[in-house]
C-alpha positions as CSV (number, residue, x, y, z in Angstrom):
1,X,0.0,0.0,0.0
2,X,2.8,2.2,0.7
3,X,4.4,1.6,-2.7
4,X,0.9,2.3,-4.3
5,X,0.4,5.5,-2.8
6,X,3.8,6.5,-3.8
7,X,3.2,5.6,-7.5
8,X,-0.4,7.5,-7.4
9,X,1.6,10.8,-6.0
10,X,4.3,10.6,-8.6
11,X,3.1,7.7,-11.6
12,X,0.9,11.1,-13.6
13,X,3.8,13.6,-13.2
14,X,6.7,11.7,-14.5
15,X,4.5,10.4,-17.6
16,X,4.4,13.9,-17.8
17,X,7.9,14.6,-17.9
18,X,9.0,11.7,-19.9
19,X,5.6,11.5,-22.9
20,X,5.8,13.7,-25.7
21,X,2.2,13.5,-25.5
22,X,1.3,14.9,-22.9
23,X,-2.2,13.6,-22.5
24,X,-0.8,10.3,-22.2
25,X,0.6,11.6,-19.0
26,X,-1.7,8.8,-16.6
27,X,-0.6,6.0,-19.5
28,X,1.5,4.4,-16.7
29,X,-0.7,4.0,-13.9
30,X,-3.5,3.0,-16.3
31,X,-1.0,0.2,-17.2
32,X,-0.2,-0.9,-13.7
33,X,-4.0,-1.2,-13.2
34,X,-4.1,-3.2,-16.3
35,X,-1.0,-5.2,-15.2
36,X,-2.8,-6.1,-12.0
37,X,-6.3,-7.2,-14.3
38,X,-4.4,-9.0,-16.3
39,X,-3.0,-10.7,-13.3
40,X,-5.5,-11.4,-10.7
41,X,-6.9,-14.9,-12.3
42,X,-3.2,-16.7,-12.9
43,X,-2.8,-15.2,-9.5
44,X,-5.6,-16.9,-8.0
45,X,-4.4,-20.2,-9.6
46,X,-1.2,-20.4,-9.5
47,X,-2.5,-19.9,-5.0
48,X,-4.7,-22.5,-5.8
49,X,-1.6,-24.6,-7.1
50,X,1.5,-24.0,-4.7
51,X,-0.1,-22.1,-1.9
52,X,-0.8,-18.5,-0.8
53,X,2.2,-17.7,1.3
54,X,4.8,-19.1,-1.7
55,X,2.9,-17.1,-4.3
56,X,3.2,-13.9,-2.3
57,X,6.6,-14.4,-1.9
58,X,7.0,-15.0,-5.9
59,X,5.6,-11.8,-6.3
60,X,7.8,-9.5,-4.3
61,X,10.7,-10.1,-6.8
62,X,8.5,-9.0,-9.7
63,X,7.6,-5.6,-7.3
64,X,11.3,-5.3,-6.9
65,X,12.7,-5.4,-10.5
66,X,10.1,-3.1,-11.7
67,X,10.9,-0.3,-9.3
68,X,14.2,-1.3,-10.1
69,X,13.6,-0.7,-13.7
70,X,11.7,2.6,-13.1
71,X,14.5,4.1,-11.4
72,X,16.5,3.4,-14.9
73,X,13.5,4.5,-16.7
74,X,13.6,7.7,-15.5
75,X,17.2,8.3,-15.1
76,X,17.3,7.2,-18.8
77,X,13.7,9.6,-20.1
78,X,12.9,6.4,-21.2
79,X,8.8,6.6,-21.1
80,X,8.4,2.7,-22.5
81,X,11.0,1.7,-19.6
82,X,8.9,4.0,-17.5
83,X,5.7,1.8,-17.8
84,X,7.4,-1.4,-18.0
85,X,8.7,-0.8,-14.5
86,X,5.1,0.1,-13.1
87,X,3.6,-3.1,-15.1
88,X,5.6,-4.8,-13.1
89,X,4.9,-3.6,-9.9
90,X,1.6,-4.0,-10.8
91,X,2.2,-7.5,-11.3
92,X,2.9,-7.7,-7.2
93,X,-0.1,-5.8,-6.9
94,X,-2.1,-8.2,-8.3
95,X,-0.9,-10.8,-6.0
96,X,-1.4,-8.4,-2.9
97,X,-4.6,-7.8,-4.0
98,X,-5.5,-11.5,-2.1
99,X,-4.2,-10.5,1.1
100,X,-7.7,-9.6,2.2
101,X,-9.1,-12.7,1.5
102,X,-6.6,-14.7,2.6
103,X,-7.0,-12.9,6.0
104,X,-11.5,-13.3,5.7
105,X,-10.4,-17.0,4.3
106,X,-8.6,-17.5,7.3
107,X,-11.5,-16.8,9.9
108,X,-15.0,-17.6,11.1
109,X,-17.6,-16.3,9.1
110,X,-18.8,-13.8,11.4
111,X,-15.6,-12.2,11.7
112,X,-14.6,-11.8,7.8
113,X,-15.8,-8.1,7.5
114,X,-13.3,-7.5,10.3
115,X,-10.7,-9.3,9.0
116,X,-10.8,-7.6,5.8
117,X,-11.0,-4.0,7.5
118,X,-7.1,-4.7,9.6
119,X,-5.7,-5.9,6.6
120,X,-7.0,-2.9,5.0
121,X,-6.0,-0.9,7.9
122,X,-2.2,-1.4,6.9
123,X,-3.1,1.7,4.4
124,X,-2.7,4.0,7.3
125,X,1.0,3.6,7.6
126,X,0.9,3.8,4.1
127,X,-0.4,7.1,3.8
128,X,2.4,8.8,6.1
129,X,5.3,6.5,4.5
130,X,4.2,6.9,0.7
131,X,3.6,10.0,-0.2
132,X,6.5,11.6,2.3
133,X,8.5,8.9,0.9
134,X,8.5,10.3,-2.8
135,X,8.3,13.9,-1.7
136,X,11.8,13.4,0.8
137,X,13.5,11.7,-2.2
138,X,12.3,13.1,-5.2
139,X,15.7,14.6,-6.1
140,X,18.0,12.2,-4.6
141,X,19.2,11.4,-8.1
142,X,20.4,14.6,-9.5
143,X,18.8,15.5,-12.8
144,X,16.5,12.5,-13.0
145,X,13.2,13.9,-10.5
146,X,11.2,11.1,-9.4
147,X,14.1,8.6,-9.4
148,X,15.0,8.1,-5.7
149,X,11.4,8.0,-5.1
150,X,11.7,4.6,-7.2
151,X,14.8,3.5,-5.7
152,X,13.6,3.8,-2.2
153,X,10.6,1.9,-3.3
154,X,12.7,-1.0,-4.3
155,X,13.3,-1.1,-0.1
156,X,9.9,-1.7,0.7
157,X,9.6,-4.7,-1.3
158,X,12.6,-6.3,0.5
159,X,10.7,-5.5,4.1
160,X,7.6,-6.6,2.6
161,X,9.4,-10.4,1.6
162,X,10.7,-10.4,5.2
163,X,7.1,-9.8,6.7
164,X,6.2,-12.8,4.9
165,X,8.8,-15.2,5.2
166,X,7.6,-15.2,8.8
167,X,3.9,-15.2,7.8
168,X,2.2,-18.7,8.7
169,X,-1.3,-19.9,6.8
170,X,-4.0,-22.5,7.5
171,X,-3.7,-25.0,4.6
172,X,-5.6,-24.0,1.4
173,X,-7.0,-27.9,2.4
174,X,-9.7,-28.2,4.3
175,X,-8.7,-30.4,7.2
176,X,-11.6,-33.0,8.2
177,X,-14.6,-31.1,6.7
178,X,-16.2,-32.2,3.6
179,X,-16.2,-29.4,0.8
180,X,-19.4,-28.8,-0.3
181,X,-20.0,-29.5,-4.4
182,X,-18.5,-26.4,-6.5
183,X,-21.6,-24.6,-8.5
184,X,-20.6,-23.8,-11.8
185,X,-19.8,-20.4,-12.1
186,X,-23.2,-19.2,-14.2
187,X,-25.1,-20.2,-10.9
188,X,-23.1,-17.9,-8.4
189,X,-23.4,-14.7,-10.4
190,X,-26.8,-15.0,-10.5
191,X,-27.2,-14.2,-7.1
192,X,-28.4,-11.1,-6.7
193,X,-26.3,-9.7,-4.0
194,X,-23.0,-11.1,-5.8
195,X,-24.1,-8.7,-8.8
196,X,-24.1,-5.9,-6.5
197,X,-21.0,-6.7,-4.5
198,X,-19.0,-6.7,-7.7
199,X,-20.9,-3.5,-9.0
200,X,-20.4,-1.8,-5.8
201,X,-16.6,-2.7,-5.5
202,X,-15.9,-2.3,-9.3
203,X,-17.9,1.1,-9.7
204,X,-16.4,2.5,-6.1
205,X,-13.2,1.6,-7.0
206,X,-13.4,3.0,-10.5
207,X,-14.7,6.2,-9.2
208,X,-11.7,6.5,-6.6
209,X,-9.6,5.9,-9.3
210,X,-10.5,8.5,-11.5
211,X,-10.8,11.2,-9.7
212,X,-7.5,10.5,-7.8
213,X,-5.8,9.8,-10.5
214,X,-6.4,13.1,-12.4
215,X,-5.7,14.9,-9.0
216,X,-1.9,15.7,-9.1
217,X,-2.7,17.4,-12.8
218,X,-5.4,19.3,-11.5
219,X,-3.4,20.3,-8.9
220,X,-0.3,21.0,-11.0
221,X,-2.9,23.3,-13.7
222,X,-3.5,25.3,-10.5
223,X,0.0,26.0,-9.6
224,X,-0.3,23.5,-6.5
225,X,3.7,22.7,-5.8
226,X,4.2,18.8,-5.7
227,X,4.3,19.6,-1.9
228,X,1.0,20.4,-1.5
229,X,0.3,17.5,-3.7
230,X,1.8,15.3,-1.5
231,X,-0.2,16.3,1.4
232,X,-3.3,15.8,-0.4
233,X,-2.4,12.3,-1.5
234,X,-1.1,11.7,1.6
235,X,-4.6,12.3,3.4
236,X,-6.6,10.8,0.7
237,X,-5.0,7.3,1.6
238,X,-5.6,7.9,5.3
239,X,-8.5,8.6,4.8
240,X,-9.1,5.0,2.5
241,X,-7.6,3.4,5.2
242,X,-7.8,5.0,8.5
243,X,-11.8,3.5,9.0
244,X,-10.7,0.2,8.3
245,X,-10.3,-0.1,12.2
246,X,-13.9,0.4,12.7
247,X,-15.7,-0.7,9.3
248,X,-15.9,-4.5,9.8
249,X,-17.6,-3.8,12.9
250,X,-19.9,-1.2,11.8
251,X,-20.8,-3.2,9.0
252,X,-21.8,-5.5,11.9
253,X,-23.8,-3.6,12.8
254,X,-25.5,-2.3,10.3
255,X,-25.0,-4.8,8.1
256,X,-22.7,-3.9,4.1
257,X,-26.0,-2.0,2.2
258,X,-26.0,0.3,4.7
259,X,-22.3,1.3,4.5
260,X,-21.5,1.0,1.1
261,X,-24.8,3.4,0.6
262,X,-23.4,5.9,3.0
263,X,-19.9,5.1,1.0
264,X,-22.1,6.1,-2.1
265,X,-23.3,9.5,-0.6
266,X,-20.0,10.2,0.6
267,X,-18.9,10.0,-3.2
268,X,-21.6,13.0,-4.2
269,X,-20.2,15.0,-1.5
270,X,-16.7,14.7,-2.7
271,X,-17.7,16.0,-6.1
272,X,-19.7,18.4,-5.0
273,X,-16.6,19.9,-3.0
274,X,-14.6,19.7,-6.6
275,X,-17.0,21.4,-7.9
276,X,-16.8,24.0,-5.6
277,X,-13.4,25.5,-6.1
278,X,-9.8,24.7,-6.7
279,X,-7.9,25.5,-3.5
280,X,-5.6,23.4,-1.2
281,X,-8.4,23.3,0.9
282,X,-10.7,22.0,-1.7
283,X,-8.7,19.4,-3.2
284,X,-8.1,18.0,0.7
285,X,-11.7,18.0,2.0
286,X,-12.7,16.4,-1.7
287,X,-9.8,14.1,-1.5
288,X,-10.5,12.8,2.4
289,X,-14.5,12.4,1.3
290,X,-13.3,10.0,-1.8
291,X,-11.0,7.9,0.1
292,X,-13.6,7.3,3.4
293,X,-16.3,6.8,0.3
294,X,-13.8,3.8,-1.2
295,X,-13.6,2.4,1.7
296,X,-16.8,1.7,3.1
297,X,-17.8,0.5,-0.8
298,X,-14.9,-1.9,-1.0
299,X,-15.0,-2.7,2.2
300,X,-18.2,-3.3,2.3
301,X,-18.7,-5.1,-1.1
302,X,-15.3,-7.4,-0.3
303,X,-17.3,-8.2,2.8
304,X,-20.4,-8.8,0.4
305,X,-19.1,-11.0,-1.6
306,X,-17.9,-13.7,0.6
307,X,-21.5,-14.2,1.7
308,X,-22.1,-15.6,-2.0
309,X,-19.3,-18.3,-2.5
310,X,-18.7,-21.8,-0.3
311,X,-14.7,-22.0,0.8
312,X,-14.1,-24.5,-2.5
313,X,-15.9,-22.0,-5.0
314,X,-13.4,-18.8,-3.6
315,X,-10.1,-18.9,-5.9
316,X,-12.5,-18.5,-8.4
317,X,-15.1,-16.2,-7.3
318,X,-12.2,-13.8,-6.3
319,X,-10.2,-14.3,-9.0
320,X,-13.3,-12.8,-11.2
321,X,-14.3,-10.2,-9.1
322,X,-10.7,-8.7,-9.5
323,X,-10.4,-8.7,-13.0
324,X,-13.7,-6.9,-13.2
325,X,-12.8,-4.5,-10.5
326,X,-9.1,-3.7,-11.7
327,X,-10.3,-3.6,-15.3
328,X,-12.8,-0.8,-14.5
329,X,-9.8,0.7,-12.6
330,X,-7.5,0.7,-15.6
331,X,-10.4,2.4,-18.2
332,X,-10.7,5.1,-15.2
333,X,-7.0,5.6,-14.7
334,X,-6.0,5.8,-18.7
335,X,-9.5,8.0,-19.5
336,X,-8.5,10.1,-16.4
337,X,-5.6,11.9,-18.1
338,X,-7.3,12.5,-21.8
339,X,-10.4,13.8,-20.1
340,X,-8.4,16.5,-17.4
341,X,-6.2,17.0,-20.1
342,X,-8.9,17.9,-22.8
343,X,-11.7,19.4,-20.9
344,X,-10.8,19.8,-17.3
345,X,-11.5,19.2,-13.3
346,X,-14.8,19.6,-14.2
347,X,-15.7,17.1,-16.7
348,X,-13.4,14.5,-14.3
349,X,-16.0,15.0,-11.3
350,X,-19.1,15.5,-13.2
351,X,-18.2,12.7,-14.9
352,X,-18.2,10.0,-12.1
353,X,-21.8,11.2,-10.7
354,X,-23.9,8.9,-13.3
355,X,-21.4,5.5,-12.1
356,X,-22.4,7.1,-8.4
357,X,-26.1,6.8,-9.4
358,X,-25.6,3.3,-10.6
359,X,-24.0,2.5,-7.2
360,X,-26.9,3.7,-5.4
361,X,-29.6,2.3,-6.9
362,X,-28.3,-1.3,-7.0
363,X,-28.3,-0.8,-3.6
364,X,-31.5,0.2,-3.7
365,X,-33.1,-2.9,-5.5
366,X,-31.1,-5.6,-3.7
367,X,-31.9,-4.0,-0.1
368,X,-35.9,-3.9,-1.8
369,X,-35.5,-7.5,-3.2
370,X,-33.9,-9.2,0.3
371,X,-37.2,-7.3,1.8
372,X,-39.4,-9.1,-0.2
373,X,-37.4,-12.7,0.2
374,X,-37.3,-12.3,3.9
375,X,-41.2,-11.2,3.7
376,X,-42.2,-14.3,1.5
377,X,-40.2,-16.3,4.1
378,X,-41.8,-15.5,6.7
């Protein structure tokens, strides 16, 4: 997470140093999204194959060599280098991805929502070390901005294969229980709430995406200094991860409709700060709205979602729902740039409000439909 927030501070302004064409500027953390689309299903099975805690590990030398191969990148002004490197890392991230469900895959069903919200809850360190991270070695490497930030994040992914070397896993085997029959996978996405778990988690995360993503331009096109730009990432990813202390057990109580529709609401607020005016002030209020509104949508639809698979149907159950989700969050990041580029801040937020409707009104109808099941029940 650290790395991640690092490469969303920094990934838009050195595509803009390094493109020719400039609206191409958010072409390399569009391609780490795709990287991490294209990799969540062999991710899942290759986990299904040789184990959680082996694939993780195999991942963490893929994170290394492509911040490894940034740092070259951009010492070089190579732009092709420049998203190689990031494809790579996003690679890793496609394998991190799973650390949530292996955590909710790794408890009691009643305490999966909670599970998911402390692993999420990492993202707090994340949003001190990331962003300062880049911003405290931005110029390390004389002449080639940006660089150190890539170097240093080459460090992380050594302390993140150490954190795991010690990490110890139940047995993707079931020991003593009898698995019950896998449906095929036509039959699980029929269920109603799965269709709104995955909308809710793709759309949320598509709209956090794009707005953030387009950020550091915006901020740049009104003379914000990458300082300021830090500080606005920086609280942006608190604020993603900060409630993940608390979520899984509001979402106790209140059960996930409830606070992924608040997450909903939260994401018409943010806008409507955008909307409102371009100051520091603006851009952090908007910024710390979008990232509590991610959370309680992912949150809550992650939490969703593993009320609609058995344990022997999850590889591929969350294996799909990733590809859909990150491949939403690719479009958002590569259509971010062109659109902020071409039209402005403007069209960026007024853009996301229809996929914020969507949101809410699944919501809506599967809250309406469980009324009438639990009516007909009874």
């Amino acid at each position: 997470m650290s790395g991640a927030s690092l490469i969303v501070a920094t990934a838009a302004l050195v595509g803009l140093q390094l493109a020719e064409d400039k609206s191409l500027s958010t072409l390399p953390l569009a391609a780490q999204f795709i990287a991490v689309m294209l990799t969540s299903i062999p991710a899942a099975m290759l986990m299904k194959r040789i184990g959680r805690k082996e694939s993780f590990i195999l991942a963490t030398a893929f994170g290394f060599a492509g911040a490894a191969v940034s740092t070259w990148s951009i010492i070089e002004s190579e732009f092709t280098g420049f998203i190689i490197g990031v494809c790579l890392i996003g690679v890793f991230n496609g394998f991190a991805n799973y650390y949530r469900f292996t955590a909710a895959d790794s408890v009691g069903q009643g305490h999966k929502s909670r599970a998911i919200s402390f692993v999420l809850a990492g993202g707090v360190i994340a949003a001190i070390v990331g962003p300062n991270l880049a911003n405290y070695t931005k110029e390390v490497i004389e002449s080639a901005y940006f660089a150190g930030s890539y170097a240093a994040l080459s460090v992380l992914y050594v302390f993140s294969l150490s954190a795991l070397v010690f990490l110890k896993l139940p047995s993707i085997h079931t020991h003593g229980r009898v698995e019950r029959k896998q449906r095929p996978l036509r039959e699980i996405i029929r269920q109603p709430a799965w269709g709104v778990a995955v909308i809710c988690g793709m759309l949320g995360y598509g709209v956090m995406a794009f707005v953030m993503t387009a950020t550091p331009l915006a901020m740049k096109h009104h003379a914000h200094g990458f300082a300021d730009t830090s500080f606005v990432i920086q609280w942006h990813v608190l604020a993603m991860f900060a409630p993940s202390f608390v979520t899984g057990s509001i979402i106790r109580r209140l059960g996930e409709l409830q606070v992924m529709f608040i997450g909903g609401m939260l994401g018409f607020a943010c806008v409507a700060i955008n909307l409102a005016g371009s100051s520091i002030m603006h851009f952090w209020v908007a910024l710390v709205l979008l990232g509590l509104s991610w959370n309680f949508l992912f949150v809550g639809a992650t939490s969703l979602l593993t009320r609609t698979y058995h344990s022997s149907e999850r590889f591929k159950v969350q294996a799909l729902n990733d590809f859909i989700i990150f491949t939403t969050v690719a479009l958002a990041s590569l259509s971010a740039g062109y659109l902020q580029f071409h039209f402005g801040w403007r069209s960026v937020n007024v853009g996301v409000l229809p996929l914020l409707a969507i949101i809410s009104i699944s919501i809506f109808l599967l809250a309406a439909w469980q009324k009438k099941q639990s009516s007909v029940a009874t």
